[in-house]
C-alpha positions in Angstrom: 126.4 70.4 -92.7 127.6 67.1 -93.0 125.9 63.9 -92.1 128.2 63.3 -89.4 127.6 66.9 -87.3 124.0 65.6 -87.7 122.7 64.6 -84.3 119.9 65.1 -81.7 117.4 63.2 -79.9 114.1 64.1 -77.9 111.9 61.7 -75.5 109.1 62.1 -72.8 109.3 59.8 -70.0 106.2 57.9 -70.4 104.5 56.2 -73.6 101.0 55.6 -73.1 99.9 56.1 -69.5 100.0 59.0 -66.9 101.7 59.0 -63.6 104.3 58.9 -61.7 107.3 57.4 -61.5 106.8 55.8 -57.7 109.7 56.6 -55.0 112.4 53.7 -54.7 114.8 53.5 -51.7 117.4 53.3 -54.0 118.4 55.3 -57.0 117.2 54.5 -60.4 118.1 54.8 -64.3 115.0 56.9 -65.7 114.0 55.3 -69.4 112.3 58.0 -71.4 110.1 55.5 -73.8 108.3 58.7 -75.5 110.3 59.7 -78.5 110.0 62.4 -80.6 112.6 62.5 -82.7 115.8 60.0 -82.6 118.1 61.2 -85.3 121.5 59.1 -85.8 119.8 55.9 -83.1 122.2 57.6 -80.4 119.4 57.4 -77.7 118.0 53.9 -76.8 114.6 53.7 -75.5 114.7 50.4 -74.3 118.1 51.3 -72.1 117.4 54.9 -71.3 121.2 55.8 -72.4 122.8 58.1 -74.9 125.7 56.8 -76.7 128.1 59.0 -78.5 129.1 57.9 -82.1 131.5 60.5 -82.9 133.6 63.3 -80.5 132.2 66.5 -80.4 130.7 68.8 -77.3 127.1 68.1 -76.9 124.4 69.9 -75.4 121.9 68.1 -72.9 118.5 69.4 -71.6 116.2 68.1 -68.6 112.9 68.8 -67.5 110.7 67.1 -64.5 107.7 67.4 -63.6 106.0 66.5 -59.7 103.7 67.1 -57.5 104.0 68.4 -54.5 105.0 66.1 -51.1 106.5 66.7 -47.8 108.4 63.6 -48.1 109.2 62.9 -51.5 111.2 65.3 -53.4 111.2 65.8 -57.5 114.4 65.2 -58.3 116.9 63.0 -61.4 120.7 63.3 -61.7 122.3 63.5 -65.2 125.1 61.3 -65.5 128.1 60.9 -68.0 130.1 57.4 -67.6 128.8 57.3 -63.7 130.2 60.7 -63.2 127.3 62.9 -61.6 127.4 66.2 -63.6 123.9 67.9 -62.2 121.1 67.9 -60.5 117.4 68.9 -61.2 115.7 69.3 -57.8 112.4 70.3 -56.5 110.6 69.8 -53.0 107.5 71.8 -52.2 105.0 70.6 -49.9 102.0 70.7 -52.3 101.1 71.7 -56.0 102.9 71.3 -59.6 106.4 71.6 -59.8 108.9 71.7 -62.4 112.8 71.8 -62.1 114.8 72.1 -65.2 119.0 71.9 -66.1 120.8 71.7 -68.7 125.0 71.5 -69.8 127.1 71.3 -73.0 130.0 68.6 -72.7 132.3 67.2 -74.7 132.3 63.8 -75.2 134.4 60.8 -76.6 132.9 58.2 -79.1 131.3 55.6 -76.6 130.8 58.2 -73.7 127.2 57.8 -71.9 124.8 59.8 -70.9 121.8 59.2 -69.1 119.4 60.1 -66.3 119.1 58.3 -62.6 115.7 59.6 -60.3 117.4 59.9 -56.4 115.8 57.5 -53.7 112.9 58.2 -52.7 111.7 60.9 -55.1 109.2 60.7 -57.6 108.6 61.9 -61.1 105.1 62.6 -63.2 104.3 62.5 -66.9 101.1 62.1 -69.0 99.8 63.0 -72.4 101.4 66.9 -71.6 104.8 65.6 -71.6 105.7 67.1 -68.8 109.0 65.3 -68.4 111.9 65.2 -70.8 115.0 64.7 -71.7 116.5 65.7 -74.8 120.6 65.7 -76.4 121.8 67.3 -79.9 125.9 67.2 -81.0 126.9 70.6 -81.2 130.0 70.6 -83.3 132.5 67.4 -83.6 135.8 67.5 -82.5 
């Protein structure tokens, strides 16, 4: 395989601390600081965003964590260039939850990728890393 078809980054939403990520009345851009592997520098921890160096279809994977609320849902948006491509959701009134998603697209060089939590949801993480986000380049193009 060459260098170029050589892609794929992993990260857990939080670094060093546990807990959620508080509701907001507005949406916000979810920065997953905990990375595990960041092959190629494509995903920017400071920024939350993928960026992609080369066209090629790329596979994306989501996983949230929550716990349970009658009025704040679990719930993040993956986004490519502001276009809203899916949801994970979860709302139960009490206990752990966990939605998951995930999509192969194709993307041009400089597309973006990233993750925005809805209003008024929340999202936990802690030393489990129960929350993650996670991008590898499939084939180019």
């Amino acid at each position: 395989m060459s260098v170029s078809k050589q892609l794929a980054f992993s990260a857990s939403l939080l670094a060093s601390y546990y807990g959620n990520i508080r509701p907001f009345n507005t949406e916000i851009n979810l920065i997953f600081r905990n990375v595990f592997t960041n092959i190629r520098n494509a995903y920017n921890p400071d920024t939350g965003l993928f960026t992609a160096p080369v066209r090629g279809v790329y596979h994306f994977e989501v996983h949230i964590c929550g716990y349970g609320s009658s009025s704040h849902p679990t719930s993040a948006v993956l986004v490519k260039n502001r276009q809203h491509i899916f949801m994970s959701y979860t709302h139960l009134p009490s206990g752990g939850q966990k939605a998951s998603n995930g999509v192969s697209l194709l993307l041009e060089i400089g597309d973006v990728v990233y993750l925005r939590m809805w209003a008024n949801s929340r999202i936990f993480d802690d030393h489990n890393r129960h929350t993650t986000f996670s991008g590898h380049l499939l084939f180019t193009m």
